[in-house]
C-alpha positions as CSV (number, residue, x, y, z in Angstrom):
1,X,-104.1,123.3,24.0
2,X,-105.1,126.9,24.1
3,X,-105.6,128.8,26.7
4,X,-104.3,125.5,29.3
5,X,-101.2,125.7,28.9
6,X,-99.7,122.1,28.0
7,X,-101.6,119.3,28.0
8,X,-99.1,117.4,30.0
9,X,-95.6,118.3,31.2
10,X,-92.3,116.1,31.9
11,X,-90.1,116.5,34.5
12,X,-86.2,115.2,34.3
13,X,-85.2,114.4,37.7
14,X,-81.5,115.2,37.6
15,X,-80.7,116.5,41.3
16,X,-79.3,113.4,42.4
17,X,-75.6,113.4,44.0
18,X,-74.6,110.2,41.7
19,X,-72.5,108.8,44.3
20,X,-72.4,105.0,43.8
21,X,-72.3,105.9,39.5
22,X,-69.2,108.5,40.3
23,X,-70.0,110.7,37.5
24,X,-73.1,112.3,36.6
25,X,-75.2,110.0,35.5
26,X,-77.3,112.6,33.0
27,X,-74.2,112.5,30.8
28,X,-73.3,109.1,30.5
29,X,-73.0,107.8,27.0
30,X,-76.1,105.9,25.7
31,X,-75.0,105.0,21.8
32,X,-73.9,107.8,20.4
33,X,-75.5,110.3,22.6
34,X,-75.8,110.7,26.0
35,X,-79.0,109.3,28.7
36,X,-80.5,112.9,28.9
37,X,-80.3,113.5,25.2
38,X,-81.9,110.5,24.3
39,X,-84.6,111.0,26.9
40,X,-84.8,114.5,25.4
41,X,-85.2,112.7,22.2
42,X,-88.3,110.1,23.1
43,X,-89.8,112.4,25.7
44,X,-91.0,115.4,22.8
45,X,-92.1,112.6,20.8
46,X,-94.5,112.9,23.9
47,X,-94.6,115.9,25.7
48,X,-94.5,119.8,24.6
49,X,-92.9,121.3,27.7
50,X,-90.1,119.2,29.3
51,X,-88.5,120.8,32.8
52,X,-85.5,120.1,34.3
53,X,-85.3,119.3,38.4
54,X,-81.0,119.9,39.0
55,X,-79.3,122.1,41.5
56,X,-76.4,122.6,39.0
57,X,-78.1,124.5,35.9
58,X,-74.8,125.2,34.9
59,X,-73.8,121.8,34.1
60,X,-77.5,121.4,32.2
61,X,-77.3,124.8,30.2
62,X,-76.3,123.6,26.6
63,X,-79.5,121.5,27.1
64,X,-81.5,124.6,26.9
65,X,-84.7,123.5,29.0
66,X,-86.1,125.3,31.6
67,X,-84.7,124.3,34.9
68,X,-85.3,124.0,39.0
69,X,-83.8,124.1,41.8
70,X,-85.4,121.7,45.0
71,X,-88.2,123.7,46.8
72,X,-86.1,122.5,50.1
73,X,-82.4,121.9,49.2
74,X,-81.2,118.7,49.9
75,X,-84.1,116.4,50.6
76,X,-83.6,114.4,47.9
77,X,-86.2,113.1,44.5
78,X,-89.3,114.2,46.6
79,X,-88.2,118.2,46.8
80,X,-87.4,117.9,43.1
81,X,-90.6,116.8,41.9
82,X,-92.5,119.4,44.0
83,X,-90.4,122.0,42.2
84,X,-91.4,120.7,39.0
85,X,-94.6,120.7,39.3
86,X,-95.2,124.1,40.5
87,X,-93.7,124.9,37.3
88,X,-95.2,123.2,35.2
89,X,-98.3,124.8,32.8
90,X,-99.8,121.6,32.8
91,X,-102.0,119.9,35.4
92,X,-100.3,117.0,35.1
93,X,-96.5,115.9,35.2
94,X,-95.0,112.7,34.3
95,X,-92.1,112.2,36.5
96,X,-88.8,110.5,35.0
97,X,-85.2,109.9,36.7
98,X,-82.2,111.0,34.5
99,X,-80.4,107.5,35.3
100,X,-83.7,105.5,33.3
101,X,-82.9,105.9,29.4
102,X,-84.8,102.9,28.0
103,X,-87.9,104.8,27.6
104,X,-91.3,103.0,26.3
105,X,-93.2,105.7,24.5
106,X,-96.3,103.0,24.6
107,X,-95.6,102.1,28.6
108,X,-95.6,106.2,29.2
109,X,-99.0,106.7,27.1
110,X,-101.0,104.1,28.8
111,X,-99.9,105.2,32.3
112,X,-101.5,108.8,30.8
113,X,-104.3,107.0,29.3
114,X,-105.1,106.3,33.5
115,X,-105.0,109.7,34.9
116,X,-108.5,110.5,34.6
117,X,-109.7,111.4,38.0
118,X,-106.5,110.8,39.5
119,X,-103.4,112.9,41.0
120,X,-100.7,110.4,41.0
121,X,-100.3,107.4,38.5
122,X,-97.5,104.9,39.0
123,X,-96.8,101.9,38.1
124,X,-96.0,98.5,40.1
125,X,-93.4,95.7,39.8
126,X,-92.1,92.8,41.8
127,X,-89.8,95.0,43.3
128,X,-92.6,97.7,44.4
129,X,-93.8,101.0,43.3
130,X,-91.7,103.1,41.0
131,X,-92.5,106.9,42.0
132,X,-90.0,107.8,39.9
133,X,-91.8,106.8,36.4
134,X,-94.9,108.3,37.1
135,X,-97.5,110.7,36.6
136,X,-98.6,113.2,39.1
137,X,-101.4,116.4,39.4
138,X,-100.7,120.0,40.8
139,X,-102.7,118.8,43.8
140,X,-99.5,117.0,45.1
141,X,-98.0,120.1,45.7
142,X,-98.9,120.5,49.1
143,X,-99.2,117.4,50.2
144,X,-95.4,117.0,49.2
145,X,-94.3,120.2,50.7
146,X,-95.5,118.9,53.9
147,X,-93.9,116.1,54.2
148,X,-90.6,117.7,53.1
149,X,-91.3,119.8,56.2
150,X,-92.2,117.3,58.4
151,X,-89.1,115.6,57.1
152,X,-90.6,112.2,55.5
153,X,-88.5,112.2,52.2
154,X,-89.8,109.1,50.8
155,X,-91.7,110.1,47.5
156,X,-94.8,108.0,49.1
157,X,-95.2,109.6,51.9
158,X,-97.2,112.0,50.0
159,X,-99.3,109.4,48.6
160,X,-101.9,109.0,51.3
161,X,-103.4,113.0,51.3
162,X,-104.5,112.3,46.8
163,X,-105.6,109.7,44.8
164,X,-103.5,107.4,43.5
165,X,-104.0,104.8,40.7
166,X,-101.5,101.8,40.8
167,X,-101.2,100.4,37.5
168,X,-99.7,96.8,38.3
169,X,-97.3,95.1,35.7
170,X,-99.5,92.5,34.7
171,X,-101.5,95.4,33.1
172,X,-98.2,96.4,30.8
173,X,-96.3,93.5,31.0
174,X,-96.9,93.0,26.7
175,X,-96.1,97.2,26.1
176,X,-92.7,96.8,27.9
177,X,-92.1,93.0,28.3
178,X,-88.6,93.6,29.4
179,X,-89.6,96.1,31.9
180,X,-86.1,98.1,31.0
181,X,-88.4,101.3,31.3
182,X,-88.4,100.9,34.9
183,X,-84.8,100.3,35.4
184,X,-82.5,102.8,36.9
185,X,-78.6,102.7,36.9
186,X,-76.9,103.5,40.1
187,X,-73.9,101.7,39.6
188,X,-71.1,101.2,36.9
189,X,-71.2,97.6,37.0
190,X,-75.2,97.9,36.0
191,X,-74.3,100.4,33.2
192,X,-72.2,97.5,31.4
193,X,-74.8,95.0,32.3
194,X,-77.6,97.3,30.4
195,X,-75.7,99.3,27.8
196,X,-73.0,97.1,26.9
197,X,-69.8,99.7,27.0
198,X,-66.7,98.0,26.6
């Protein structure tokens, strides 16, 4: 897009303090490469400008994206996001924890196909909303920086001051009928289960 800047950004969540995992999760092996690269890999397939939310841009430098810091250190996914997207060129930002590598291009496209109109886009399982596979607008900016001073760190607290599109799973049950896209791994044991390291 000329003159707009992207059309749509990506942010990488990577801030988290990986505590139940023990390592960092971003590096954890996925095949022959590692869950970062391999999102790296699907998300350009998708996205022109790809940030990185981590406190450690050390760690993240041989991956050579632009990176942020939280807006508020230490208040968790929410401060991260809000960093993002006041970076981003784009109006829009699709949202994505480093610790979710089985990326659906088709799941991510129809959740952009919904935007129109709306500032956040996220989609809805059995186990509830999953804020951190979704799309949000600049206009969550202050919304979120409000509640990160007020102190209400969920990533839904925000939620009530835009408009927000739910995209339940029966919607894209047959683009991602396993609904791996959604998962996250916070614990060894579930990396076995999901990527099958001996």
């Amino acid at each position: 897009m000329h003159g707009g800047g992207y059309e749509v950004t990506a942010i990488i969540l990577a801030g988290g303090k990986n505590r139940r995992m023990g390592s960092n999760k971003a590096f954890l092996k996925y095949g022959s490469t590692t869950f970062i690269e391999h999102q790296l890999m699907m998300l350009r397939k998708i996205f022109d400008e790809i940030i990185l939310s981590a406190n450690d841009a050390k760690a993240y430098a041989s991956l050579k994206l632009p990176i942020v810091s939280d807006i508020v250190p230490g208040k968790g996914p929410l401060s991260g996001i809000c960093a993002g997207l006041k970076r981003a060129t784009s109006s829009h930002a699709f949202v994505i924890a480093c610790d979710m590598p089985f990326i659906n291009e088709k799941l991510i496209l129809y959740l952009k196909s919904q935007i129109n109109g709306y500032d956040i886009v996220v989609p809805k399982t059995s186990r509830g909303l999953e804020p951190m596979h979704a799309f949000y607008s600049k206009n969550c900016i202050q919304p979120m920086y409000r509640c990160l001073e007020e102190g209400r760190l969920r990533i839904i607290d925000s939620f009530s001051d835009v408009k927000v599109k739910i995209v339940d799973e029966k919607e894209f049950a047959g683009l991602d009928a396993s609904m791996l896209s959604l998962i996250n791994l916070n614990t060894p044991e579930e990396y076995k289960k999901y990527c099958n390291s001996d």
